[in-house]
C-alpha positions as CSV (number, residue, x, y, z in Angstrom):
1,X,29.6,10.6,-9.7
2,X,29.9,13.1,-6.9
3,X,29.1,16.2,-9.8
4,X,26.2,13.8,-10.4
5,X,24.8,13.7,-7.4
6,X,25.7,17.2,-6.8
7,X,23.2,17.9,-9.7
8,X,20.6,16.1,-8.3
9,X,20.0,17.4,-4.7
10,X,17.9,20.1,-4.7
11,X,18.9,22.3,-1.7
12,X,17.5,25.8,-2.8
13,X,13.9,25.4,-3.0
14,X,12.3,22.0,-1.7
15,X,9.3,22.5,-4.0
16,X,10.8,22.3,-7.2
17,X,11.1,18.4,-7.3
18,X,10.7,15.5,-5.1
19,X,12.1,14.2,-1.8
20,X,12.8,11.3,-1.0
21,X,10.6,9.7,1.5
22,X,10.9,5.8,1.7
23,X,13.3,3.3,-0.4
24,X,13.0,-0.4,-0.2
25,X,15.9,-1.6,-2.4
26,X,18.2,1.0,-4.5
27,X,16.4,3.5,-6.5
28,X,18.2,5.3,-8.8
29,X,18.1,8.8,-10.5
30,X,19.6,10.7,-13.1
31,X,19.1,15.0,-13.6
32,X,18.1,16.4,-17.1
33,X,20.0,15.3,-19.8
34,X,22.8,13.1,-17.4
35,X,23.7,9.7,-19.1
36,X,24.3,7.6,-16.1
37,X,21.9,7.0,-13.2
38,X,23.2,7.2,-9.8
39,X,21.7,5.7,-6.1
40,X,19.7,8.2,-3.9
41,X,18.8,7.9,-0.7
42,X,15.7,8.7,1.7
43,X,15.4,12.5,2.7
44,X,17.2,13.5,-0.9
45,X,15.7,16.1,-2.6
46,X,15.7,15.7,-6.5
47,X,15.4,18.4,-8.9
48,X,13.3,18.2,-11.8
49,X,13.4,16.9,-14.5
50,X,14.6,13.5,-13.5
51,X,14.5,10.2,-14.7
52,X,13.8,7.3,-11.8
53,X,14.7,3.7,-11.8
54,X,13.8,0.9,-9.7
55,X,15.7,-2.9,-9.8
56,X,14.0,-5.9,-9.0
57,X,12.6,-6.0,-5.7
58,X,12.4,-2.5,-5.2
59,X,10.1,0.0,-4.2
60,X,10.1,3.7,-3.6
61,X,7.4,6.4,-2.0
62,X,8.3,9.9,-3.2
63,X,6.5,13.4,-2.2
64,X,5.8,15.5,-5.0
65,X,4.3,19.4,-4.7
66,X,1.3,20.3,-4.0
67,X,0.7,17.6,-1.8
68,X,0.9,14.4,-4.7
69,X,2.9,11.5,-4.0
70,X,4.3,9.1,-5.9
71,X,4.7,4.9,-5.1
72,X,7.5,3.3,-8.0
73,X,7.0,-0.5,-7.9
74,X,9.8,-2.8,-8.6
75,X,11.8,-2.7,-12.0
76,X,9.8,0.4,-13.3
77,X,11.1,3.4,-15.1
78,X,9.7,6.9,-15.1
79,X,10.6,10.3,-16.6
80,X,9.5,12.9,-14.1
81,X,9.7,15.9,-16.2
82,X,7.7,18.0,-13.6
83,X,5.1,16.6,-10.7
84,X,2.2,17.5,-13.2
85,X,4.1,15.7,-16.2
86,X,5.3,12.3,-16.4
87,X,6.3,9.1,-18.8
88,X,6.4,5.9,-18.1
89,X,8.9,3.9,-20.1
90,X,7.9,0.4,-18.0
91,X,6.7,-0.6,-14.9
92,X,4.2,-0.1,-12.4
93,X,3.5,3.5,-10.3
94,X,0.8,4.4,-7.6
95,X,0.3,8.3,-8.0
96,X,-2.0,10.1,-5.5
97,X,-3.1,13.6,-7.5
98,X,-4.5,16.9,-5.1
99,X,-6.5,19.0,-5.8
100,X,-4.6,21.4,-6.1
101,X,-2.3,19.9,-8.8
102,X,-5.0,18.6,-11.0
103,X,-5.1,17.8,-13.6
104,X,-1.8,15.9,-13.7
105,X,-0.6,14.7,-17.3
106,X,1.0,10.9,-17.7
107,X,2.0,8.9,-20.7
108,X,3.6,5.8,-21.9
109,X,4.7,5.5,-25.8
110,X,1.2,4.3,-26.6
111,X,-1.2,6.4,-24.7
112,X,-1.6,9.9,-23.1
113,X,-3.6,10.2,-20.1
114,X,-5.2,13.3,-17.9
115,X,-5.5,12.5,-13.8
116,X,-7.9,15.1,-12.1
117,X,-8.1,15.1,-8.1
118,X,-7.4,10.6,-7.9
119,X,-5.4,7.6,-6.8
120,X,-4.7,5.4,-9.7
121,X,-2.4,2.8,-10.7
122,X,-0.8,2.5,-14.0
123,X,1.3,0.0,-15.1
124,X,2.9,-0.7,-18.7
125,X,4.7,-3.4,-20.6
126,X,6.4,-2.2,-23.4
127,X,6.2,-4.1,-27.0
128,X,8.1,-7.1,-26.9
129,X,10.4,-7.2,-30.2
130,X,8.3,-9.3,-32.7
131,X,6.6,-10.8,-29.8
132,X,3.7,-9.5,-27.5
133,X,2.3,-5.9,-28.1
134,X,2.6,-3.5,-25.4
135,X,0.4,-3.7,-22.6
136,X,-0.9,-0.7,-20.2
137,X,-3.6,-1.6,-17.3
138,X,-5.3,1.9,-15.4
139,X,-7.0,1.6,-12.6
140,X,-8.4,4.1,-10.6
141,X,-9.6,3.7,-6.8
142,X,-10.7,7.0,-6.1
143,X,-11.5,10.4,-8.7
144,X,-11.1,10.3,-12.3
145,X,-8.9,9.9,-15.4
146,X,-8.6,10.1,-18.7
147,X,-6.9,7.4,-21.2
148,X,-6.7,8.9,-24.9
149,X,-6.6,7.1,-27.9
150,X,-7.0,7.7,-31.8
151,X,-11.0,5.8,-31.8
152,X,-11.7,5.4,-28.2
153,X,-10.7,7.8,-25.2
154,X,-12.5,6.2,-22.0
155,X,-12.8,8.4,-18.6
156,X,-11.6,5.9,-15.8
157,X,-13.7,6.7,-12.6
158,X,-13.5,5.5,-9.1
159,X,-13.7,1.6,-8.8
160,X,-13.1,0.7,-12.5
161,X,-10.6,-0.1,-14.4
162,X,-9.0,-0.7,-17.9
163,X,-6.8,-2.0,-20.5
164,X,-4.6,-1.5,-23.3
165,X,-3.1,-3.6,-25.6
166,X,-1.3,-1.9,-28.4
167,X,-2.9,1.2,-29.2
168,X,-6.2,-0.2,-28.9
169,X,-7.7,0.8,-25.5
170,X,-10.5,-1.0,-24.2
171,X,-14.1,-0.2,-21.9
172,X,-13.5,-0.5,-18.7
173,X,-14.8,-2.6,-15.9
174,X,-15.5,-2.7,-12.4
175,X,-12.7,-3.1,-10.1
176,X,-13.1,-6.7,-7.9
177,X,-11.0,-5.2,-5.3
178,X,-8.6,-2.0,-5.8
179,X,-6.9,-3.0,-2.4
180,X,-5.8,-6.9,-3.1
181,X,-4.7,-5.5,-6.7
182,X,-2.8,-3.1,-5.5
183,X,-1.3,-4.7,-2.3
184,X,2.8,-4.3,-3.2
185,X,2.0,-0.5,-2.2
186,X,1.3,-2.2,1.4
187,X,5.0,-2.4,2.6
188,X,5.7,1.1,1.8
189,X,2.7,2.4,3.9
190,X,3.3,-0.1,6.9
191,X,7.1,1.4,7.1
192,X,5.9,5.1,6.7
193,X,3.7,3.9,9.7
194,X,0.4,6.5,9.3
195,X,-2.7,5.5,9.8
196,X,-5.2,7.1,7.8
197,X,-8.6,7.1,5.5
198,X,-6.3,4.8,3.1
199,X,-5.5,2.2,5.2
200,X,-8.5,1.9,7.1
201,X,-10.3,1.7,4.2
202,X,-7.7,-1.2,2.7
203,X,-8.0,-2.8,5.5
204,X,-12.2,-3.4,5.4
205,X,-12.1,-3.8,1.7
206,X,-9.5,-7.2,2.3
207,X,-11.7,-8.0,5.4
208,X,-14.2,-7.9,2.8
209,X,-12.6,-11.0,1.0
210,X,-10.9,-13.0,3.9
211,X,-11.0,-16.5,3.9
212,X,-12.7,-17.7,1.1
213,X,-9.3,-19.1,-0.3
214,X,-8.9,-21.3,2.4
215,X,-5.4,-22.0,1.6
216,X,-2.6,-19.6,0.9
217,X,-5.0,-17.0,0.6
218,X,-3.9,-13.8,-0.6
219,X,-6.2,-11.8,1.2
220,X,-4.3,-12.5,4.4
221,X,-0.6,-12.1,3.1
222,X,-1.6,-8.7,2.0
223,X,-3.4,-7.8,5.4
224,X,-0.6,-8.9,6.9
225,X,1.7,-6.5,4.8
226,X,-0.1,-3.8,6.1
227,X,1.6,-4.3,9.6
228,X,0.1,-2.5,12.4
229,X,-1.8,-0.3,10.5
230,X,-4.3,-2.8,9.5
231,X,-4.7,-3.8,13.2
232,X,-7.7,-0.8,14.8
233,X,-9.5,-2.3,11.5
234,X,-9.4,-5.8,12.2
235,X,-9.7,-5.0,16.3
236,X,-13.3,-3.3,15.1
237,X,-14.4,-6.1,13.0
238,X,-13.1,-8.4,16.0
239,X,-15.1,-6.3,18.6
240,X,-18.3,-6.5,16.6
241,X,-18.7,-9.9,18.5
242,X,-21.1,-10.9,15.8
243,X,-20.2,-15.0,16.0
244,X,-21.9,-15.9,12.5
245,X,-21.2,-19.3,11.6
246,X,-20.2,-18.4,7.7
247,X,-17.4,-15.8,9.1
248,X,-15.3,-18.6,11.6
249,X,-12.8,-18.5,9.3
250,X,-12.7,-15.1,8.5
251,X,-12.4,-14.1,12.4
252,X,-9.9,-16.4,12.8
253,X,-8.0,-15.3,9.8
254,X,-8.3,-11.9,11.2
255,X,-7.2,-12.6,14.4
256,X,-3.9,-14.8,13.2
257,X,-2.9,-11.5,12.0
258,X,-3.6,-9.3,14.2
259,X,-1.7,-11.2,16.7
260,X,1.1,-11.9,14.4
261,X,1.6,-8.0,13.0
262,X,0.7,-5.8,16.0
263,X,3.2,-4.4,18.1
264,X,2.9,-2.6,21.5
265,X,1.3,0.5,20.5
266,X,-1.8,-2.0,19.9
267,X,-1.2,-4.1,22.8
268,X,-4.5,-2.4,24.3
269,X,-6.5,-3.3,21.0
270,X,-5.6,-7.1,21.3
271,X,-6.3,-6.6,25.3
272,X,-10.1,-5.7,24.5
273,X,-10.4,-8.9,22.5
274,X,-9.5,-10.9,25.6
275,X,-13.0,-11.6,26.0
276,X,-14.5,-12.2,22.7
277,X,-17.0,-15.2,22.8
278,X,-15.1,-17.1,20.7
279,X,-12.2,-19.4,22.3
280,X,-9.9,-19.3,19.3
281,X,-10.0,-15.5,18.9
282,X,-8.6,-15.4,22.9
283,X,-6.4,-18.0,22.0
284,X,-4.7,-16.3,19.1
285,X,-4.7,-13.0,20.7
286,X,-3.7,-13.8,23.9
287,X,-0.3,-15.3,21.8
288,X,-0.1,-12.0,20.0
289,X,0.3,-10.2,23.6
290,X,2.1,-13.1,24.6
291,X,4.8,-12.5,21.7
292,X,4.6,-8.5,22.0
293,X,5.2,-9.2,26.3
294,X,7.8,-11.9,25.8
295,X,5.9,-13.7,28.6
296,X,2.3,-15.3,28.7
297,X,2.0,-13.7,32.6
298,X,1.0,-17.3,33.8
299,X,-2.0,-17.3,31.5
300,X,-1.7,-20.4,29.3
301,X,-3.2,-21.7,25.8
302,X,-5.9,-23.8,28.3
303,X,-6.9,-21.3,29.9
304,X,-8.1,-19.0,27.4
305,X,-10.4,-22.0,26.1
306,X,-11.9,-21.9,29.5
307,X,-15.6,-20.3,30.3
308,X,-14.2,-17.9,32.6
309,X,-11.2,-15.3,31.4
310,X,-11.3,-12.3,33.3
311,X,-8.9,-12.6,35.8
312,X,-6.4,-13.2,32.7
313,X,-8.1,-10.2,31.1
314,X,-7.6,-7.9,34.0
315,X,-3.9,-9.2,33.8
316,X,-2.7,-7.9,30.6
317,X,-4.9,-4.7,30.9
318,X,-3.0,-3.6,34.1
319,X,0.0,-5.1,31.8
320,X,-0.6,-2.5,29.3
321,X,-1.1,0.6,31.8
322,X,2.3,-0.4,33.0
323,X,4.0,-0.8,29.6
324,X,1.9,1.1,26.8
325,X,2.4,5.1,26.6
């Protein structure tokens, strides 16, 4: 185990495989030709080539050179020979190609496929023993890919996606929404904690879509997965003020989890809201500070249904200038 592991952690030269950046679960590797797989942890760097395992319920965000990264879903497997080669055995992956390492080569048993400068999801299924044939699904939510077959070899762009059953591939189609289809991705980018052009633009797109399952709706349990980094987006869409009678539920969808997923770096964000013509919206928000504070700061649920709220406004601003760095 320990030569194993030994074998694994790259110490000479961090650019010749991947580190480690985020495990949710146990992910587990094994180096070259090794027949057992072994547990790594975050910040381990791991030569190539390497194969990667994930269990049920796990999830894994990797770096790769040249500025790629890799997301490994639960119960996937995934041969890594180098970061511009890979195979997937089974499972689901997120792969974010540069640039600079385009194009990026990725199979399954079935198809071979060519990644330029993208962010695409692949997942596969392979052939069930005189059951089911294999099933691969590609989408791609920004650049370009290629899917090869032996009659058909489709080029995947941004916003459209495809499937495979067998070796037949089929035309692709437009993508509903790339962020609710690819929400498990969400808890790895809420724990890395950046905001960025990703998850601002996640955010709008399940905006978008919020509310019109009025129950259970999925397009709130994955805004909600997103954490804090969801909450400038919905603080903007908030702001806008814009009290049209077909978005109610949508604004106070919005607001639920805002107030529910920010913490005190957004305390000031909720604090804007404070006055927002609707009563709800300062009703939820004002609980979201109330939960962040551990107090309400005498301000209760009545009084933010009241015409006038800017002494309790004024309140949790100075609140923030005190508390908030």
């Amino acid at each position: 185990m320990i030569a194993l592991l030994a074998a694994l952690l790259l110490t000479a030269d961090p650019a010749a495989g991947v580190k480690v950046t985020i495990v949710q679960g146990t992910l587990e590797a094994k180096a070259g030709a090794a027949e057992n797989f072994s547990p790594v942890k975050v910040g381990d760097q791991i030569d190539f080539p390497l194969t990667l395992k994930t269990g049920a319920g796990a999830k894994a965000l990797l770096e790769l050179p040249d500025g790629c990264e890799l997301r490994v879903n639960e119960q996937t497997e995934l041969v890594v020979e180098t970061h511009k080669k890979m195979v997937i055995k089974q499972g689901r992956i997120f792969l974010k190609v540069s640039a600079s390492a385009a194009p990026v080569d990725v199979a399954t048993d079935l198809h071979p496929m060519k990644l330029e400068a993208c962010s695409a999801e692949i997942s596969y299924t392979p052939r069930v023993p005189n059951g089911q044939p294999a099933a691969t699904k590609f989408m791609v939510l920004d650049g370009k890919m290629q899917a090869f077959s032996k009659k058909f070899s489709p080029v995947i762009s941004a916003g459209w996606w495809a499937t495979g059953y067998g070796q037949q591939l089929n035309t692709p189609d437009t993508i509903n929404n790339g962020s609710m289809d690819t929400a498990w991705v969400h808890s790895l980018l809420a724990e890395r904690g950046r905001a960025d052009e990703e998850t601002s633009t996640r955010t709008e797109e399940l905006l978008s879509i919020l509310a019109k399952q009025l129950e259970n709706d999925p397009a709130e349990a994955a805004l909600r997965s997103l954490g804090e980094l969801a909450a400038p987006g919905i603080a903007r869409y908030l702001g806008k003020n814009v009290l049209l009678e077909t978005q109610v539920m949508r604004r106070r969808a919005a607001a639920r989890a805002i107030a529910d997923a920010a913490t005190v770096k957004s305390a000031g964000l909720l604090a804007g809201l404070l006055s927002h013509g609707e009563a709800q919206i300062r009703v939820l928000v004002a609980g979201g500070l109330a939960r962040i504070a551990g107090k309400d700061l005498g301000f209760k649920e009545d009084y933010w249904k009241g015409s006038s709220v800017d002494a309790g406004k004024k309140a949790w601003e100075d609140w923030v200038k005190q508390n908030v760095k």
